[in-house]
CHARMM internal coordinates of N, CA and C (Angstrom, degrees):
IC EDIT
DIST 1 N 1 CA 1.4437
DIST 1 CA 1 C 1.5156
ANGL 1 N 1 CA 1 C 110.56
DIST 1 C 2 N 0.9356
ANGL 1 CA 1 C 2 N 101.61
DIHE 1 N 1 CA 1 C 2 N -27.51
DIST 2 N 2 CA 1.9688
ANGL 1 C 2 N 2 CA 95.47
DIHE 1 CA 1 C 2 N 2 CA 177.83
DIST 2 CA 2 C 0.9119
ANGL 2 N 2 CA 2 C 117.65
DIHE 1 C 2 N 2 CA 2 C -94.56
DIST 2 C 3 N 1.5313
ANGL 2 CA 2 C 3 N 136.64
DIHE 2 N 2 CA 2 C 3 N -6.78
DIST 3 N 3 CA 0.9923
ANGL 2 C 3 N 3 CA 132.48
DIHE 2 CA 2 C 3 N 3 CA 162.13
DIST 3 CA 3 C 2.0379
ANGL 3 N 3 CA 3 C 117.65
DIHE 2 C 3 N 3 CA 3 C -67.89
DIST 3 C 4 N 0.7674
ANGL 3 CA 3 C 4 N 79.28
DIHE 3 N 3 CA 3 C 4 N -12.75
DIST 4 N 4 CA 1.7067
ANGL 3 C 4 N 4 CA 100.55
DIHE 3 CA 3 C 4 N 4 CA 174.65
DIST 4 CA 4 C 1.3820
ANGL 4 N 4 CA 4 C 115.29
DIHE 3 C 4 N 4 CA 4 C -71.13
DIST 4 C 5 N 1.6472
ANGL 4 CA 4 C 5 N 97.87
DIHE 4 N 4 CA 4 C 5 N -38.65
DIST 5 N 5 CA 1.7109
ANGL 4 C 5 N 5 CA 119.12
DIHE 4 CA 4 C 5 N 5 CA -173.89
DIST 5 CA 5 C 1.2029
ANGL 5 N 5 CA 5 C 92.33
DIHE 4 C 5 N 5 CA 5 C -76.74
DIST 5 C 6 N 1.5102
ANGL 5 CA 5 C 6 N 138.59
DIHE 5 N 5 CA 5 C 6 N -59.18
DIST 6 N 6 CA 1.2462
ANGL 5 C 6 N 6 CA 124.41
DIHE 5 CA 5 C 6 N 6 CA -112.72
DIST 6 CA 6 C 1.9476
ANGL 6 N 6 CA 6 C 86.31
DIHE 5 C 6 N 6 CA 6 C -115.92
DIST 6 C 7 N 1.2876
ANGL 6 CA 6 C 7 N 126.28
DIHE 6 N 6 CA 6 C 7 N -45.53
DIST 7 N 7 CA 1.1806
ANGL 6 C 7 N 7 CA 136.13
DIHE 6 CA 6 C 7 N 7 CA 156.61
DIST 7 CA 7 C 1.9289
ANGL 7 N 7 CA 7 C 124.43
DIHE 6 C 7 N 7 CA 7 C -19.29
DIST 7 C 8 N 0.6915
ANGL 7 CA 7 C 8 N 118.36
DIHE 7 N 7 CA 7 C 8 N 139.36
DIST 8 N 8 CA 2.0421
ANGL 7 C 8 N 8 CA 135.67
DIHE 7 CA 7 C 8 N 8 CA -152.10
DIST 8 CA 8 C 2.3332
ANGL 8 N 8 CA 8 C 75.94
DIHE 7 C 8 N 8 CA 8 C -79.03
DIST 8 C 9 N 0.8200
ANGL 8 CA 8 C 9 N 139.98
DIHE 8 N 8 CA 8 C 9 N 3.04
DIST 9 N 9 CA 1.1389
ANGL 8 C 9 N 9 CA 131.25
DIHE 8 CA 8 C 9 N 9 CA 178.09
DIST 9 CA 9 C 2.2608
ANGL 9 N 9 CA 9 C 115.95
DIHE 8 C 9 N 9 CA 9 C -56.56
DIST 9 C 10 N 1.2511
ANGL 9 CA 9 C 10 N 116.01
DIHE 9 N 9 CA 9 C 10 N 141.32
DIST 10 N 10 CA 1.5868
ANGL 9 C 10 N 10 CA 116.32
DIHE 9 CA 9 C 10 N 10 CA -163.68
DIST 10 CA 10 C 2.1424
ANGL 10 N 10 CA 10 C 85.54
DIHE 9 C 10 N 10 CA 10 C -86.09
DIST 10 C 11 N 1.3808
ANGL 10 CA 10 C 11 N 80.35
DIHE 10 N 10 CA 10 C 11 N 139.75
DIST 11 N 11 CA 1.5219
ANGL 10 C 11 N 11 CA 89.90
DIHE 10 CA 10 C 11 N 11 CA 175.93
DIST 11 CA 11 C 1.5611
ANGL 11 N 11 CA 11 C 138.20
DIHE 10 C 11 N 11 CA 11 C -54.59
DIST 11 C 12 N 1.6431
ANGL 11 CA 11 C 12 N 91.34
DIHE 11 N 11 CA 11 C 12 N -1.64
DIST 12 N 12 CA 1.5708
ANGL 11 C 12 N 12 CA 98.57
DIHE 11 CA 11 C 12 N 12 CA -175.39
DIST 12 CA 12 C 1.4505
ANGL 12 N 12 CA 12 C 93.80
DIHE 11 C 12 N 12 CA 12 C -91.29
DIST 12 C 13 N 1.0810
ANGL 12 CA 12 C 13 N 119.93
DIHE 12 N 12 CA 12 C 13 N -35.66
DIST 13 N 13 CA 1.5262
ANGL 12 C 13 N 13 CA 105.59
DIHE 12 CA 12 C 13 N 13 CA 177.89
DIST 13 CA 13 C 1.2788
ANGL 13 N 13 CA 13 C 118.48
DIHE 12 C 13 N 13 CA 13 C -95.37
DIST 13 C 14 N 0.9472
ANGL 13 CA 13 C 14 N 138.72
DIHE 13 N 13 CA 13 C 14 N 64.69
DIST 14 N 14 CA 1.5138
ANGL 13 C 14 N 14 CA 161.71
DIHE 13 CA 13 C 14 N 14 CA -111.74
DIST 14 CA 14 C 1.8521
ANGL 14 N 14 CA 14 C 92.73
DIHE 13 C 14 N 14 CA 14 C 167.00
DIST 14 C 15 N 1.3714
ANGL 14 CA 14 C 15 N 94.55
DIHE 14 N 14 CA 14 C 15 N -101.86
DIST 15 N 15 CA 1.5147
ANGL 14 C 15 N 15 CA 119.59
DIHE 14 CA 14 C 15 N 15 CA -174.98
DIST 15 CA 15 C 1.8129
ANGL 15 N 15 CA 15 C 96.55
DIHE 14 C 15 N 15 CA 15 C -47.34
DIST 15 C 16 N 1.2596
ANGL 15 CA 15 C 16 N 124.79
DIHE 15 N 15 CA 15 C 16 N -43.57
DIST 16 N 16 CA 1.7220
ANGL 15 C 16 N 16 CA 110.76
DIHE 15 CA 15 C 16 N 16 CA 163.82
DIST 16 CA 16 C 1.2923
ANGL 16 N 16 CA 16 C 109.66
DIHE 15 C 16 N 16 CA 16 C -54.13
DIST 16 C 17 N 1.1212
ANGL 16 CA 16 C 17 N 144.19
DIHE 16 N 16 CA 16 C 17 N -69.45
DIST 17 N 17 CA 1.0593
ANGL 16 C 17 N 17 CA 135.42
DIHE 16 CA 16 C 17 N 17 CA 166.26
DIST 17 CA 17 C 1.9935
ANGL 17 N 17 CA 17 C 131.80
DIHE 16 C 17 N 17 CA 17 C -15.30
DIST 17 C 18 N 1.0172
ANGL 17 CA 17 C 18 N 75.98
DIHE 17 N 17 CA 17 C 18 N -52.39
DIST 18 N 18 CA 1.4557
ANGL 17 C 18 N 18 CA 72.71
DIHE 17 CA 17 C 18 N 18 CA -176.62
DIST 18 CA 18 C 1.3739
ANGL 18 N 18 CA 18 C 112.77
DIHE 17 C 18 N 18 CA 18 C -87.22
DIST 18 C 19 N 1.7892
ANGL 18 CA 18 C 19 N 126.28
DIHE 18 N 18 CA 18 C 19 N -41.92
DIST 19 N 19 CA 1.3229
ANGL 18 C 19 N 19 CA 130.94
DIHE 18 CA 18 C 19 N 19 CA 128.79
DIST 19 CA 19 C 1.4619
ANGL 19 N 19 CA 19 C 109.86
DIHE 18 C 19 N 19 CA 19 C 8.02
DIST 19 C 20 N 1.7279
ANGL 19 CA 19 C 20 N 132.51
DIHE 19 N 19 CA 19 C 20 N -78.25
DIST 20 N 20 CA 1.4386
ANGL 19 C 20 N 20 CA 145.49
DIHE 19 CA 19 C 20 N 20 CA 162.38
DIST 20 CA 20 C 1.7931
ANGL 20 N 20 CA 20 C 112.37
DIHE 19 C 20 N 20 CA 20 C -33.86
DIST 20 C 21 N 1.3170
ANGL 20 CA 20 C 21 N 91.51
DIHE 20 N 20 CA 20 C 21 N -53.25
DIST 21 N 21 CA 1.4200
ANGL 20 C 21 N 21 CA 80.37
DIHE 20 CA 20 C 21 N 21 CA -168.84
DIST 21 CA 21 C 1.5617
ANGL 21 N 21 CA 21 C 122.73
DIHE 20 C 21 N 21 CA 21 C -99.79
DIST 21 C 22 N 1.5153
ANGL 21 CA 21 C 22 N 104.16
DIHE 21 N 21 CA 21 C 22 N 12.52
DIST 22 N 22 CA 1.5550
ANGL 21 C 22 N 22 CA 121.09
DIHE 21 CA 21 C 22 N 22 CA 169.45
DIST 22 CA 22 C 1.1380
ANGL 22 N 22 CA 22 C 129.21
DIHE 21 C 22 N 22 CA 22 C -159.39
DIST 22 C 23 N 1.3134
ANGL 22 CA 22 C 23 N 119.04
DIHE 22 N 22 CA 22 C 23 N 51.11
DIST 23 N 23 CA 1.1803
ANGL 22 C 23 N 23 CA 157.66
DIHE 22 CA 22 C 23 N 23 CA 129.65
DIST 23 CA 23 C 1.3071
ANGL 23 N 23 CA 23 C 133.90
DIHE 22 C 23 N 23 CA 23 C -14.67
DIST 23 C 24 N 1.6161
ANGL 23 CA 23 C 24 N 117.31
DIHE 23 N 23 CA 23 C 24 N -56.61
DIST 24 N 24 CA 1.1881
ANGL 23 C 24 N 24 CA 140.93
DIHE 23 CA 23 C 24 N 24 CA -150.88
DIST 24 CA 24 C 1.0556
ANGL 24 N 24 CA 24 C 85.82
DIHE 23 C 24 N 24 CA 24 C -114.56
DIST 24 C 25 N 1.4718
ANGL 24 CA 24 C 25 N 161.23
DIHE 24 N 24 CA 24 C 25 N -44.74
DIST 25 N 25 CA 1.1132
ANGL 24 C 25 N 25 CA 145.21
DIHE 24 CA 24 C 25 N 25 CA -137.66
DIST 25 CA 25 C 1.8199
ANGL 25 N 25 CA 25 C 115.20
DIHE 24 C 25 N 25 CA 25 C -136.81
DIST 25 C 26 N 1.7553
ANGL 25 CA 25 C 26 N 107.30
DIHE 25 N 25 CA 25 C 26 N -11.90
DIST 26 N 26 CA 1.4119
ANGL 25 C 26 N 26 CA 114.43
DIHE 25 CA 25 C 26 N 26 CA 169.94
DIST 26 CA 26 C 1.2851
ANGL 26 N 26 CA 26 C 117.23
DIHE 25 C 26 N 26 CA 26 C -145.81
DIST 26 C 27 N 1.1571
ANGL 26 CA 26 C 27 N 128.47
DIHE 26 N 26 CA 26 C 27 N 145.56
DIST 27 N 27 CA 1.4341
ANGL 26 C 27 N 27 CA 127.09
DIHE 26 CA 26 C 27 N 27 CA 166.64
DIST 27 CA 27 C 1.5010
ANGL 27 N 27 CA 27 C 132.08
DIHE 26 C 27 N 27 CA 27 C -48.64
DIST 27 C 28 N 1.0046
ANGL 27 CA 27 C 28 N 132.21
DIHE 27 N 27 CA 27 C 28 N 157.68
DIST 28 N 28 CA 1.5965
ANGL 27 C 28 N 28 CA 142.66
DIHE 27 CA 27 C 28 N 28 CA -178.44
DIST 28 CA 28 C 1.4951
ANGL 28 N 28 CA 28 C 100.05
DIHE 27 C 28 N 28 CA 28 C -40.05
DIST 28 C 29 N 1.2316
ANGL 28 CA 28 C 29 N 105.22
DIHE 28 N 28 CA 28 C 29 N -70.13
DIST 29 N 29 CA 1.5433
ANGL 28 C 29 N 29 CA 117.03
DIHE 28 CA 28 C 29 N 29 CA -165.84
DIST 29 CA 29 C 1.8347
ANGL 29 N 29 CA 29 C 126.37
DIHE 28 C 29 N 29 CA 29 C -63.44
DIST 29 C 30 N 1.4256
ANGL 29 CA 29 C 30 N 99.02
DIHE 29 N 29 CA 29 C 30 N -12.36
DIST 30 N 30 CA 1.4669
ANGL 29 C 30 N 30 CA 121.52
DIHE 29 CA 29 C 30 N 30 CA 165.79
DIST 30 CA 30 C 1.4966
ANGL 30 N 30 CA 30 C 108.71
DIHE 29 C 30 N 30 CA 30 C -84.80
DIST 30 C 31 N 1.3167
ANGL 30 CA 30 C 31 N 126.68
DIHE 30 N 30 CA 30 C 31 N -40.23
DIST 31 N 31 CA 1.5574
ANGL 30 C 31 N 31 CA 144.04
DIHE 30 CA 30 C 31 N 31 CA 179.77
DIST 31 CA 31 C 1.6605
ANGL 31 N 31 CA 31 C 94.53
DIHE 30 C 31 N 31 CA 31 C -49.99
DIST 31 C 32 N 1.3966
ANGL 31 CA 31 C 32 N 95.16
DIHE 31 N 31 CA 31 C 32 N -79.04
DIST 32 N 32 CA 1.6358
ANGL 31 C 32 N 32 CA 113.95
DIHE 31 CA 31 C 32 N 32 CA 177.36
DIST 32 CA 32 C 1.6958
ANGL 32 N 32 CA 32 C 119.89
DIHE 31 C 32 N 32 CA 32 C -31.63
DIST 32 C 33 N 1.1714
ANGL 32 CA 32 C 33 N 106.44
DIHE 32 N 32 CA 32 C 33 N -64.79
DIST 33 N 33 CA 1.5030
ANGL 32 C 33 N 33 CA 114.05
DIHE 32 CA 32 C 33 N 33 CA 179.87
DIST 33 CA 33 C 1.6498
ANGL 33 N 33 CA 33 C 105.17
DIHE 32 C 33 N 33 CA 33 C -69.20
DIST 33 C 34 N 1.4028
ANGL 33 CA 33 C 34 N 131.44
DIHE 33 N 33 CA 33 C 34 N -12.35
DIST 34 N 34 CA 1.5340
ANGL 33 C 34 N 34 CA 113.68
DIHE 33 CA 33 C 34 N 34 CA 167.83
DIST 34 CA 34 C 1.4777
ANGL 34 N 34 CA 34 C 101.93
DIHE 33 C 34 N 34 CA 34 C -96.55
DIST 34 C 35 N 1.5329
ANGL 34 CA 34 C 35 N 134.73
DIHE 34 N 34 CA 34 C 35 N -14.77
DIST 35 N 35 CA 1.6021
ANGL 34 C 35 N 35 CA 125.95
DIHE 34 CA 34 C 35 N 35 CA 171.94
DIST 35 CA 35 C 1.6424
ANGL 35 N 35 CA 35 C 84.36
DIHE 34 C 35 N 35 CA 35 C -63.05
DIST 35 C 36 N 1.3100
ANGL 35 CA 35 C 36 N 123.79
DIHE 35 N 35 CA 35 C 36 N -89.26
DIST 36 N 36 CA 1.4871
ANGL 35 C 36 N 36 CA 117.10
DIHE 35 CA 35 C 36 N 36 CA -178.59
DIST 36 CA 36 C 1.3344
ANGL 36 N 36 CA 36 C 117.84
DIHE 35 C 36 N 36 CA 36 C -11.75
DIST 36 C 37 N 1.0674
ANGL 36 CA 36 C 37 N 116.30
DIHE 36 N 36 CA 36 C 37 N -98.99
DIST 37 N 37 CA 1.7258
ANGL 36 C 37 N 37 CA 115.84
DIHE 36 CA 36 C 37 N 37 CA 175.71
DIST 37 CA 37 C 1.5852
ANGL 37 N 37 CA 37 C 111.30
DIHE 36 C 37 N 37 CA 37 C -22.87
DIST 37 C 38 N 1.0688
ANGL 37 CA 37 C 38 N 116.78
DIHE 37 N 37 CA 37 C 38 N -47.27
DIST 38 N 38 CA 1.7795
ANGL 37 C 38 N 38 CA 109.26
DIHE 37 CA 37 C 38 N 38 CA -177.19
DIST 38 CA 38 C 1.7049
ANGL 38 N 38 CA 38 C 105.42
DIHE 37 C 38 N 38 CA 38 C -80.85
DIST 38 C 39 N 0.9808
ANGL 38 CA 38 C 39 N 104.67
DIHE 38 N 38 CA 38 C 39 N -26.00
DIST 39 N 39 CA 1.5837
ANGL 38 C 39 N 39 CA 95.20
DIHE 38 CA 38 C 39 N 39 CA -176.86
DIST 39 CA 39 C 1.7730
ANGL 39 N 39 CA 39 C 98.22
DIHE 38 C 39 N 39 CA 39 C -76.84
DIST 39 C 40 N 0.7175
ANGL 39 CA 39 C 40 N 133.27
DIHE 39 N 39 CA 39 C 40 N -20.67
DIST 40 N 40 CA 1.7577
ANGL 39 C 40 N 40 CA 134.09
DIHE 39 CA 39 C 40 N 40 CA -165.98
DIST 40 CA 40 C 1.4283
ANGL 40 N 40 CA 40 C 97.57
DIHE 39 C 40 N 40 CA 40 C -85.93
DIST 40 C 41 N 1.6100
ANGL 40 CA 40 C 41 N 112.27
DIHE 40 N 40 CA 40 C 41 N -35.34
DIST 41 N 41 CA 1.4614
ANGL 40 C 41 N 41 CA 96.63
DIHE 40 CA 40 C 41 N 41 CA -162.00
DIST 41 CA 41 C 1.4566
ANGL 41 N 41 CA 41 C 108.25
DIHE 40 C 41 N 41 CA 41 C -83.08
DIST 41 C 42 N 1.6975
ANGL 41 CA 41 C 42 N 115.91
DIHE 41 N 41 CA 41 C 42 N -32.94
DIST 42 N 42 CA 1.2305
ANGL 41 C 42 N 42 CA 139.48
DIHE 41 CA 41 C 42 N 42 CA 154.42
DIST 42 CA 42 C 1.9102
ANGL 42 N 42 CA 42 C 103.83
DIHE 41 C 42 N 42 CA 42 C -24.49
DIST 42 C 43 N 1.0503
ANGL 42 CA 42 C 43 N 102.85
DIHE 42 N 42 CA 42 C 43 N -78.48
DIST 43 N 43 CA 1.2361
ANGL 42 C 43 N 43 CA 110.13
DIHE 42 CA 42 C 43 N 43 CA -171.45
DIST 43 CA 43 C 1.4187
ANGL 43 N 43 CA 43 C 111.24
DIHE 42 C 43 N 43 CA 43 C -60.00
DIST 43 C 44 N 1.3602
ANGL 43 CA 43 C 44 N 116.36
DIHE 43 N 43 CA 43 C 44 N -22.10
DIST 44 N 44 CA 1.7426
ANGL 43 C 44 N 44 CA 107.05
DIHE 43 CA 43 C 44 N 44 CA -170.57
DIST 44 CA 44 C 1.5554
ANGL 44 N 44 CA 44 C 93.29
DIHE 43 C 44 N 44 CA 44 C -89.99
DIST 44 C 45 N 1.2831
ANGL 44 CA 44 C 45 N 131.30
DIHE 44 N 44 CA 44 C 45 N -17.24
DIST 45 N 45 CA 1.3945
ANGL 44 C 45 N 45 CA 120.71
DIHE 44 CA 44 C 45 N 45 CA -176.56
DIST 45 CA 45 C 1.4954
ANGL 45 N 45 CA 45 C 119.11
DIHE 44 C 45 N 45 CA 45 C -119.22
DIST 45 C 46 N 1.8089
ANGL 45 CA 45 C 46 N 103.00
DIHE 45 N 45 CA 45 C 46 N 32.60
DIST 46 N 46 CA 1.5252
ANGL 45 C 46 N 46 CA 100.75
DIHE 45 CA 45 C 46 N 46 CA -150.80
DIST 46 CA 46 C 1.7849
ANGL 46 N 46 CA 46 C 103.83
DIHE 45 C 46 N 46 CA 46 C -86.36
DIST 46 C 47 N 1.0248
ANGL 46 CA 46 C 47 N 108.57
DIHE 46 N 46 CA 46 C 47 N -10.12
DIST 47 N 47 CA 1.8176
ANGL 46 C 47 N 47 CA 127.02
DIHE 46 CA 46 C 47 N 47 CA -172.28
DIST 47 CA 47 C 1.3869
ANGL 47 N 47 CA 47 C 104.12
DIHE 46 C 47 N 47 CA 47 C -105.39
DIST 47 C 48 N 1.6766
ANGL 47 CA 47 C 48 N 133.08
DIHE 47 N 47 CA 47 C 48 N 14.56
DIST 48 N 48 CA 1.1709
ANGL 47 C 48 N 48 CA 111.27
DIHE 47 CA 47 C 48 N 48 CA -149.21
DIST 48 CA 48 C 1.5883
ANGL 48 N 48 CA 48 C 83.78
DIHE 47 C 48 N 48 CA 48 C -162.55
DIST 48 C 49 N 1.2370
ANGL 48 CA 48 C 49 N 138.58
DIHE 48 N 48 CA 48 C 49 N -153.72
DIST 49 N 49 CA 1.4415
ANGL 48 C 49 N 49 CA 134.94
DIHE 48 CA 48 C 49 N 49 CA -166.64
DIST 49 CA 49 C 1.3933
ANGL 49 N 49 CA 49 C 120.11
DIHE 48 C 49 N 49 CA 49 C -36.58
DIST 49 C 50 N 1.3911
ANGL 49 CA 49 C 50 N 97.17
DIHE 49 N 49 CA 49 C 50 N -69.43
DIST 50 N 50 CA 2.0419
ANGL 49 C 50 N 50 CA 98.17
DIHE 49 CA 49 C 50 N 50 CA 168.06
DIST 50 CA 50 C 1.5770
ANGL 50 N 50 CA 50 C 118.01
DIHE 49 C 50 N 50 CA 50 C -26.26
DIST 50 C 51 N 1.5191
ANGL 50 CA 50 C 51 N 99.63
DIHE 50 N 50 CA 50 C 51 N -49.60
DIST 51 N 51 CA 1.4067
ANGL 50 C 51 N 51 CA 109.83
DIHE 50 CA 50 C 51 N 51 CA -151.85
DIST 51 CA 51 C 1.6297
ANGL 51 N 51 CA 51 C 96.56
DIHE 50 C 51 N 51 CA 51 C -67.51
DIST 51 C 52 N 1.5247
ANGL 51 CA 51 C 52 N 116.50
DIHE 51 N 51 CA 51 C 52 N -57.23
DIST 52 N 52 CA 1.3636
ANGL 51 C 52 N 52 CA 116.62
DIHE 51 CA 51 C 52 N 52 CA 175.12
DIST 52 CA 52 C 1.4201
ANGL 52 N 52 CA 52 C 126.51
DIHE 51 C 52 N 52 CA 52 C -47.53
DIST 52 C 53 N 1.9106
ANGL 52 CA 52 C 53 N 123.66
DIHE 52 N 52 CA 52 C 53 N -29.61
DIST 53 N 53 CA 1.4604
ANGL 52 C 53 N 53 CA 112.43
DIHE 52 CA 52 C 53 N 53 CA 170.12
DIST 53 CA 53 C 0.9262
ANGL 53 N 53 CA 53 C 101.02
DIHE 52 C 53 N 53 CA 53 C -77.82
DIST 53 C 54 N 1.8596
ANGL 53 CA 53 C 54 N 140.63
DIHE 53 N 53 CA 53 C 54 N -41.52
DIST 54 N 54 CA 1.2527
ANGL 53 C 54 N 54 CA 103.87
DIHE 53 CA 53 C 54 N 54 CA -161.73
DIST 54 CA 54 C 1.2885
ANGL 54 N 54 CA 54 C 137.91
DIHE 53 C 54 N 54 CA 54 C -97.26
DIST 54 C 55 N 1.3146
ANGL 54 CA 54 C 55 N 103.03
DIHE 54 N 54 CA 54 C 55 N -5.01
DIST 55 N 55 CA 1.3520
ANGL 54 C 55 N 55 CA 109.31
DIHE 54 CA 54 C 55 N 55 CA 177.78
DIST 55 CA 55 C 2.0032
ANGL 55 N 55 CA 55 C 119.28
DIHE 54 C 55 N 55 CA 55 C -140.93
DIST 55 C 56 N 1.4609
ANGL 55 CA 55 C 56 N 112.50
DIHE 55 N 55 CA 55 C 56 N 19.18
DIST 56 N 56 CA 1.4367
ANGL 55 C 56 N 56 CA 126.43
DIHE 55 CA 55 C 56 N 56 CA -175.68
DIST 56 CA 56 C 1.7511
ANGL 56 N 56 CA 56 C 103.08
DIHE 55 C 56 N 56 CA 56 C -122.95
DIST 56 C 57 N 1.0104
ANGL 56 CA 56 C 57 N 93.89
DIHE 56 N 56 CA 56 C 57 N -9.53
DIST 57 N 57 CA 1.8132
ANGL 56 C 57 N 57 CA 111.25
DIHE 56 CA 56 C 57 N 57 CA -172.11
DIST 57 CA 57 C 1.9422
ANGL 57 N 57 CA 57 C 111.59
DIHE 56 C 57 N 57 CA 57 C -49.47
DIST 57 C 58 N 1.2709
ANGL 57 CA 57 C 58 N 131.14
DIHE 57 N 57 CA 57 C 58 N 11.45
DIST 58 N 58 CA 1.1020
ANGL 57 C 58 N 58 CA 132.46
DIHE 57 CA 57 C 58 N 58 CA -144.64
DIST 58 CA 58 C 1.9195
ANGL 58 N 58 CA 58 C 135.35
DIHE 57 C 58 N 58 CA 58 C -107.49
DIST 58 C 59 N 1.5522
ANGL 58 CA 58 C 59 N 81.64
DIHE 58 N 58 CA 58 C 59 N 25.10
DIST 59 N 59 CA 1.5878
ANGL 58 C 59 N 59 CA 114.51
DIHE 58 CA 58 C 59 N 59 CA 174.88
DIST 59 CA 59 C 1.7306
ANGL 59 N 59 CA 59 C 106.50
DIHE 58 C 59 N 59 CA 59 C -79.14
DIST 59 C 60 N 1.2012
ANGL 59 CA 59 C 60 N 108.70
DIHE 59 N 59 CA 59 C 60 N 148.60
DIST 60 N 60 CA 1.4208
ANGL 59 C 60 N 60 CA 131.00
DIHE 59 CA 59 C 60 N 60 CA -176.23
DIST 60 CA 60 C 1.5415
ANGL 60 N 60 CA 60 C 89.47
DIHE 59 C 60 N 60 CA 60 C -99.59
DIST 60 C 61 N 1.6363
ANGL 60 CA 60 C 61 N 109.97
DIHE 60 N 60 CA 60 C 61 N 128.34
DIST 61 N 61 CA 1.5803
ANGL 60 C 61 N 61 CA 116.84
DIHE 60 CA 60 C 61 N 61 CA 153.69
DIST 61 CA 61 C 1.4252
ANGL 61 N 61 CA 61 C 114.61
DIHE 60 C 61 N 61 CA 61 C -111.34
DIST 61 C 62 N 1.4284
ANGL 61 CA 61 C 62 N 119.15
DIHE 61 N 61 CA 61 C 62 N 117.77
DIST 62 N 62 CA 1.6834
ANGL 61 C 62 N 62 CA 124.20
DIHE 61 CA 61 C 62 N 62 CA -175.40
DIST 62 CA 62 C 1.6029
ANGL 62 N 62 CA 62 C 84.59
DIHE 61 C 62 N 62 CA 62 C -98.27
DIST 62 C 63 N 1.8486
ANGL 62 CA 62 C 63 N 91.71
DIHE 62 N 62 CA 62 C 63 N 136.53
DIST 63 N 63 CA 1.2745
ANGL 62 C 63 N 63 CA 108.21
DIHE 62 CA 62 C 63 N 63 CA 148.79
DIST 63 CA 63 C 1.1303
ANGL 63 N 63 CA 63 C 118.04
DIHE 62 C 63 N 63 CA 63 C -131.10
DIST 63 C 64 N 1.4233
ANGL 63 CA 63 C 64 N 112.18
DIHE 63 N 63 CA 63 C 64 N 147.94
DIST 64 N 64 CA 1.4824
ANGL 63 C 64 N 64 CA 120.72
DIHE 63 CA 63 C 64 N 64 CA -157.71
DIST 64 CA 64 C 1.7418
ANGL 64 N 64 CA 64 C 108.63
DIHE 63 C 64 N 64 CA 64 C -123.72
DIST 64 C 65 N 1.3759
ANGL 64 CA 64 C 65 N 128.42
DIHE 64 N 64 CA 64 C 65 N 96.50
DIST 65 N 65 CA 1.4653
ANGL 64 C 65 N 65 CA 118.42
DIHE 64 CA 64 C 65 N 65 CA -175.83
DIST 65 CA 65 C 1.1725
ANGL 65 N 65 CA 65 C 102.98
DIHE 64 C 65 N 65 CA 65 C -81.49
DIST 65 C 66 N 1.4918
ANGL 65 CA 65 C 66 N 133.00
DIHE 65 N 65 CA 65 C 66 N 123.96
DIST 66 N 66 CA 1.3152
ANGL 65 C 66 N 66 CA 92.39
DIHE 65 CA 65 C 66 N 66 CA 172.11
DIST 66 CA 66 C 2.2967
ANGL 66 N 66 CA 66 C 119.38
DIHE 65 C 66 N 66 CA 66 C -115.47
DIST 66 C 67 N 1.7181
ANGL 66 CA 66 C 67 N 69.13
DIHE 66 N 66 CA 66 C 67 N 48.07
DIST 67 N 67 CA 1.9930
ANGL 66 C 67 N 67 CA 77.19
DIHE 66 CA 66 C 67 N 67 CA 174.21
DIST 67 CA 67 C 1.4558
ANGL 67 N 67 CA 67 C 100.50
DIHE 66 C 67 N 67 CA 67 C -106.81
DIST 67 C 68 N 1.1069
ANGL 67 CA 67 C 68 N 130.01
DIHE 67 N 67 CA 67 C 68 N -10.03
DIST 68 N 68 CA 1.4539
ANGL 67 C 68 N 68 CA 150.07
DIHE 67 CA 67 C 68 N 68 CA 160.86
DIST 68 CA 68 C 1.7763
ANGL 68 N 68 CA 68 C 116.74
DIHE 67 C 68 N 68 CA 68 C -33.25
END
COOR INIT
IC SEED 1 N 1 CA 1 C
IC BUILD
């Protein structure tokens, strides 16, 4: 799902999306106001924690057993 967020994608297909996947259980206008809310938080942390897992993440971890 966040890749949905975070991806160059136009907001209408965004808000379809979620439209699809909550549908059945909330109204339009509840749909709407959580794309909002997630896009803000996205954006308020997009240079800053987010930004480092998802795409700065790029260190090698060696593990070494050595009963192996």
């Amino acid at each position: 799902m966040l890749h949905y967020f975070i991806s160059k994608k136009k907001c209408c297909s965004r808000t379809l999306l979620l439209i699809d996947m909550y549908a059945s259980c909330t109204t339009q206008m509840v749909i709407k106001t959580r794309l909002v809310t997630c896009e803000m938080l996205l954006e308020r942390q997009k240079k800053t924690f987010l930004y480092r897992i998802v795409s700065d993440d790029e260190k090698l971890t060696y593990y070494d057993n050595p009963n192996a």
